[in-house]
N, C-alpha and C positions, 0 to 999 in steps of 0.2 A: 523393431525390436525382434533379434532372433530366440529362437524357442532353443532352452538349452538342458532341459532335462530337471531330473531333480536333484542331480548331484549340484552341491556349494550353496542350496538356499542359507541364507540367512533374513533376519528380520529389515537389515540395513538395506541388504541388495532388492528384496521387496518392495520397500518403502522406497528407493530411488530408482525402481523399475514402477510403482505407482506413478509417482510423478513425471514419468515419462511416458506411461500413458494416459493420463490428466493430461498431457500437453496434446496428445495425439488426437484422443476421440473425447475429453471433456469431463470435467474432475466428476460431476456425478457418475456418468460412466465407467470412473476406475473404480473396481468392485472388485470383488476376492474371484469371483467366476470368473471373470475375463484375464483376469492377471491370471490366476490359474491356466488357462487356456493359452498366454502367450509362453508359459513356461512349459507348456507340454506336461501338467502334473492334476494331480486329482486336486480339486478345490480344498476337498478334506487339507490336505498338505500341509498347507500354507499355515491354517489355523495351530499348528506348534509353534507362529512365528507371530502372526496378528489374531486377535480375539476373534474378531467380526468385522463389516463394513464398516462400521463405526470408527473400530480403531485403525483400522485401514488407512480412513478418510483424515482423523485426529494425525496420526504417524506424518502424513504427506504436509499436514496444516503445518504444523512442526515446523516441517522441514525447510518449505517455503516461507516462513517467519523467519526463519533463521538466515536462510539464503539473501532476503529481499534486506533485511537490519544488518546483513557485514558488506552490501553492497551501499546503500545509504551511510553505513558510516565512512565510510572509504572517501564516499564520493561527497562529503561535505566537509569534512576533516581540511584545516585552515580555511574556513569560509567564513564568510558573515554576509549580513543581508541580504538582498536580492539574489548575490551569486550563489548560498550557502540555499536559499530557496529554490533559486532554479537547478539546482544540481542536485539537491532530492527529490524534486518534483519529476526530473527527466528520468531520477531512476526508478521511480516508481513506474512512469510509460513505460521505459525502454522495456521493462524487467515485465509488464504484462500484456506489451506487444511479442515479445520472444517466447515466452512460457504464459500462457492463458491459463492452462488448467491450475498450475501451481498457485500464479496471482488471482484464482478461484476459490482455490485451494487455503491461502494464505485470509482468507476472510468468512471462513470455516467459522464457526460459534462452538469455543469450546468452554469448557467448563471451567468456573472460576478456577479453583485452585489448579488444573493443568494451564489458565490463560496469565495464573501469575508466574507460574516456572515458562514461561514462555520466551522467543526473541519479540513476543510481542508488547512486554514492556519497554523493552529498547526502540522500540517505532517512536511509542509517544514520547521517550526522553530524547530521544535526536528531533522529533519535531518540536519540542519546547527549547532546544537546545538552537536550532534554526529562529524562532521566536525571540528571543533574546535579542537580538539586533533589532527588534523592533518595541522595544519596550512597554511590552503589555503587562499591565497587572491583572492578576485577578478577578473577576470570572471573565474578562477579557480573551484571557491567552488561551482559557477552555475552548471557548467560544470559535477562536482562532483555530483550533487543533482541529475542530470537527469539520470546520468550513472546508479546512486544506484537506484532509482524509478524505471530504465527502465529494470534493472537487477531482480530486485527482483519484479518486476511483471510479468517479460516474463519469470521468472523459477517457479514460483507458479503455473500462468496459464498453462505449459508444464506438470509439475509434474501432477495439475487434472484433467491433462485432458489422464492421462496415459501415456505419452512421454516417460518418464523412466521405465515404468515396465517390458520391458523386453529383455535390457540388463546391463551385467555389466559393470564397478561397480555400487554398487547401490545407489540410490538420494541420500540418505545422506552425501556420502564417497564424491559425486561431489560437494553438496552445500558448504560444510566444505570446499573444496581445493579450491572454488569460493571463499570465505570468506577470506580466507590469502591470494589466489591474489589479490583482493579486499584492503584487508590492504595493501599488499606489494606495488600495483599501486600508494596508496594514500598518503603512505610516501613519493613515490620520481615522484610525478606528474613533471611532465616538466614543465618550464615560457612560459610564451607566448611566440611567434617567435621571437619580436622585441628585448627580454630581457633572451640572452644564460645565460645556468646553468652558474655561475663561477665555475673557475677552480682551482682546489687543486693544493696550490705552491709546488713546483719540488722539490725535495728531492734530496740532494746533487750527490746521481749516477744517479740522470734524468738531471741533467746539463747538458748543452756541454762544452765540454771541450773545451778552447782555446789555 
């Protein structure tokens, strides 16, 4: 990132010069001092543009909400089941092996009322929206959403952070066999406690005989 003075700040070109260094040196590291510093400007500066680190770090979560839910819906849009799963799933990797800081950035805790104006409502309606092909009800498909979130963040984060580099097989071969268990889980999720699978009628040699 070159240093360019302090003529043309704005709050936009900040926040997507944050995120570009969130990708560089690591989203807790993108700070108003540093940013300041790649701009060649007094730290003071910047603050006409972002409050504090806080909103700094909020501004970039934003942005990377935003970026990651028009790349998911893109990338599911006529899909259904498995494919409509593997295809947001990959963008969730692809999107936090390319940009680290940002899909750091993107799991940011912000606060209710900024996380309902969020693109982060649209994450969870494209993943229940991917769900639908698999016909969960109820507290099921919750259940579902946190599994797939919690999966496909903790193999992103593991993958770059190097986790898999060295041994076999390699990431791909595991994400891929994650992904049809994944599918396979989601076809035959279990009912809740109170409500057993029903049972397939007996087939004339599963009788007993009397």
């Amino acid at each position: 990132m070159e240093r360019t003075g302090r003529v043309g700040l704005t709050t936009e070109r900040l926040v997507r010069a944050g995120a570009e260094l969130a990708d560089e040196i690591g989203f807790e590291q993108a700070t108003p001092t540093e940013l300041a510093r790649r701009f060649g400007v007094r730290t003071a500066s910047l603050y006409a543009h972002v409050r504090n680190a806080h909103d700094l770090k909020t501004r970039i979560a934003l942005l990377a909400l935003e970026e990651l839910a028009d790349r998911a819906s893109e990338a599911v849009a006529g899909r259904a089941g498995k494919d409509a799963l593997t295809a947001f799933a990959d963008t969730y990797r692809d999107y936090a092996l390319a940009h680290p800081g940002r899909f750091a950035a993107s799991q940011f805790r912000l606060d209710a009322e900024t996380a309902a104006a969020s693109a982060g409502v649209r994450h969870a309606q494209l993943m229940r929206a991917v769900l639908r092909g698999y016909d969960l009800a109820e507290p099921q498909q919750t259940h579902a959403v946190r599994l797939l979130g919690s999966v496909f963040s903790g193999y992103a984060r593991l993958e770059g952070a190097g986790g898999f580099s060295h041994s076999a097989p390699g990431a791909q071969e595991s994400w891929s066999e994650i992904l049809h268990a994944l599918d396979a889980l989601l076809r035959s999720w279990p009912p809740p406690p109170d409500q057993p699978r029903p049972t397939a009628p007996r087939t004339r040699s599963q009788r007993p005989r009397t």
